[in-house]
C-alpha positions as CSV (number, residue, x, y, z in Angstrom):
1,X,17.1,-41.5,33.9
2,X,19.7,-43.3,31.5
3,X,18.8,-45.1,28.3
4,X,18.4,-48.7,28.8
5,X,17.7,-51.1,25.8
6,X,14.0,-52.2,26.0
7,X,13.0,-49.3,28.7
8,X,11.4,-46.9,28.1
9,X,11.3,-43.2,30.1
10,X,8.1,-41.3,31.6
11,X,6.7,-39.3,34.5
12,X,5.9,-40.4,38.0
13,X,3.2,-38.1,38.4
14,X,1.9,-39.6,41.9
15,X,2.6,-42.6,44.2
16,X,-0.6,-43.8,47.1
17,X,-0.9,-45.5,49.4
18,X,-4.2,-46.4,50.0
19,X,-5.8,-42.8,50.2
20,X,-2.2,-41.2,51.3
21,X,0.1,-39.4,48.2
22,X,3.7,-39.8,49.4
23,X,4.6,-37.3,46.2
24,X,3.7,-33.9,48.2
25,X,2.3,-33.0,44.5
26,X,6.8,-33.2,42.7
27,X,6.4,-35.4,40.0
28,X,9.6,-37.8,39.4
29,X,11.0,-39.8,36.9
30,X,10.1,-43.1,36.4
31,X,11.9,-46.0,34.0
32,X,9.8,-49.0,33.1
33,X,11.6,-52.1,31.9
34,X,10.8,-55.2,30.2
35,X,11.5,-58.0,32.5
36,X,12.4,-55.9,35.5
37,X,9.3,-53.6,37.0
38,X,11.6,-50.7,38.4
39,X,9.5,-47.8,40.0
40,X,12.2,-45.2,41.4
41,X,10.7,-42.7,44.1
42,X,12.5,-39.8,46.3
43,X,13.7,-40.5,49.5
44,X,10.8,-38.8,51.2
45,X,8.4,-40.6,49.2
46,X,10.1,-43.7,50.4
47,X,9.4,-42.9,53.8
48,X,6.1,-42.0,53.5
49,X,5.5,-45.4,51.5
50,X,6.9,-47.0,54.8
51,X,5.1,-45.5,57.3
52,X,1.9,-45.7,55.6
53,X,2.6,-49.4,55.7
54,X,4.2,-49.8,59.1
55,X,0.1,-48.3,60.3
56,X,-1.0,-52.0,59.0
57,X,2.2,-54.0,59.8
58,X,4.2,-53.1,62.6
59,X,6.2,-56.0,62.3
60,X,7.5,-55.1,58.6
61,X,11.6,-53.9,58.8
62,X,12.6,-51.9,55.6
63,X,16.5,-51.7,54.7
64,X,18.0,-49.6,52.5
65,X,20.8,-50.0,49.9
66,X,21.9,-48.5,47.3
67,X,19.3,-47.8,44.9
68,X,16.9,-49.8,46.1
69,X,14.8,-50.2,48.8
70,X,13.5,-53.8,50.3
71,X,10.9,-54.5,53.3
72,X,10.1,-57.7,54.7
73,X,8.3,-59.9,57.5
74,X,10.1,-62.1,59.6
75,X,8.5,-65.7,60.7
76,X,5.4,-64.7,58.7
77,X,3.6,-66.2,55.8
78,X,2.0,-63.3,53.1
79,X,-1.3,-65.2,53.3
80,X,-1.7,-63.8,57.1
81,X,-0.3,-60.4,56.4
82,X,-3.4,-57.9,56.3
83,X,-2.0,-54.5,54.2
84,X,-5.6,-53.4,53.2
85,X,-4.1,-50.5,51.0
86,X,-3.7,-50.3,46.9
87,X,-0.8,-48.7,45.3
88,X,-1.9,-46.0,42.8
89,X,0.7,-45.3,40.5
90,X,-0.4,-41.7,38.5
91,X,2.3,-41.7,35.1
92,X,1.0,-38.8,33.4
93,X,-2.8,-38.7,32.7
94,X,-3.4,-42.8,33.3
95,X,-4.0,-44.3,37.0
96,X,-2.7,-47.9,37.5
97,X,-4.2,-50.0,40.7
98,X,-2.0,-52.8,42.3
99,X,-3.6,-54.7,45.6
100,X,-0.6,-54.8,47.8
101,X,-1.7,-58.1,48.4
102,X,-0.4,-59.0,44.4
103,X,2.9,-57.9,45.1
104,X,3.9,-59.9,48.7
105,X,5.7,-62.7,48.2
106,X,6.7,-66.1,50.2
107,X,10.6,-66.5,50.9
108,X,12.9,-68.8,52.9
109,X,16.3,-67.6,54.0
110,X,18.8,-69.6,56.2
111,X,15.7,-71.3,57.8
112,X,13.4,-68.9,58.8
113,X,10.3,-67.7,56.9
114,X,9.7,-64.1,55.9
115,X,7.4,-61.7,54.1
């Protein structure tokens, strides 16, 4: 990774889905900013983040673009979105749990609702 002023650098040791690792045991590097939560993955990891969730939410439509990755719910409200799963980020020898549920988020764009 590059330096960036306020980031520091570590080791994405694994990335779960619920019970599934999508890191096929590679570790990767992983820059956390102040301000800005940035969790970069391979592209494989990626996909298996996607299909994991697509199990719980067939309705969910992921794009790509450069760098990033975005995946969203059209006409839906989070609050009836059921993703059961935790992510469980590994960096080094610490485990961090996030409910999926923590990270959705309501939007509005040209009209429509979306996930």
């Amino acid at each position: 990774t590059t330096h960036c002023p306020g980031a520091w650098n570590s080791t994405l040791t694994d990335f779960k889905v619920g019970d599934v690792s999508t890191m096929n045991g590679r570790a990767a590097p992983v820059m956390f900013q102040t301000g800005y939560p940035y969790i970069g993955l391979p592209a494989n990891a990626y996909d298996k983040v996607i299909t994991v969730l697509l199990d719980h939410e067939p309705g969910l439509v992921c794009t790509i673009v450069p760098d990033n990755g975005v995946c969203r719910i059209r006409g839906r409200s989070c609050s009836s979105v059921d993703i059961p799963s935790d992510l469980n980020i590994s960096v080094k020898n610490y485990e961090f749990t996030i409910p999926i549920q923590n990270l959705l988020i309501d939007v509005q764009q040209d009209g429509t609702n979306y996930c």
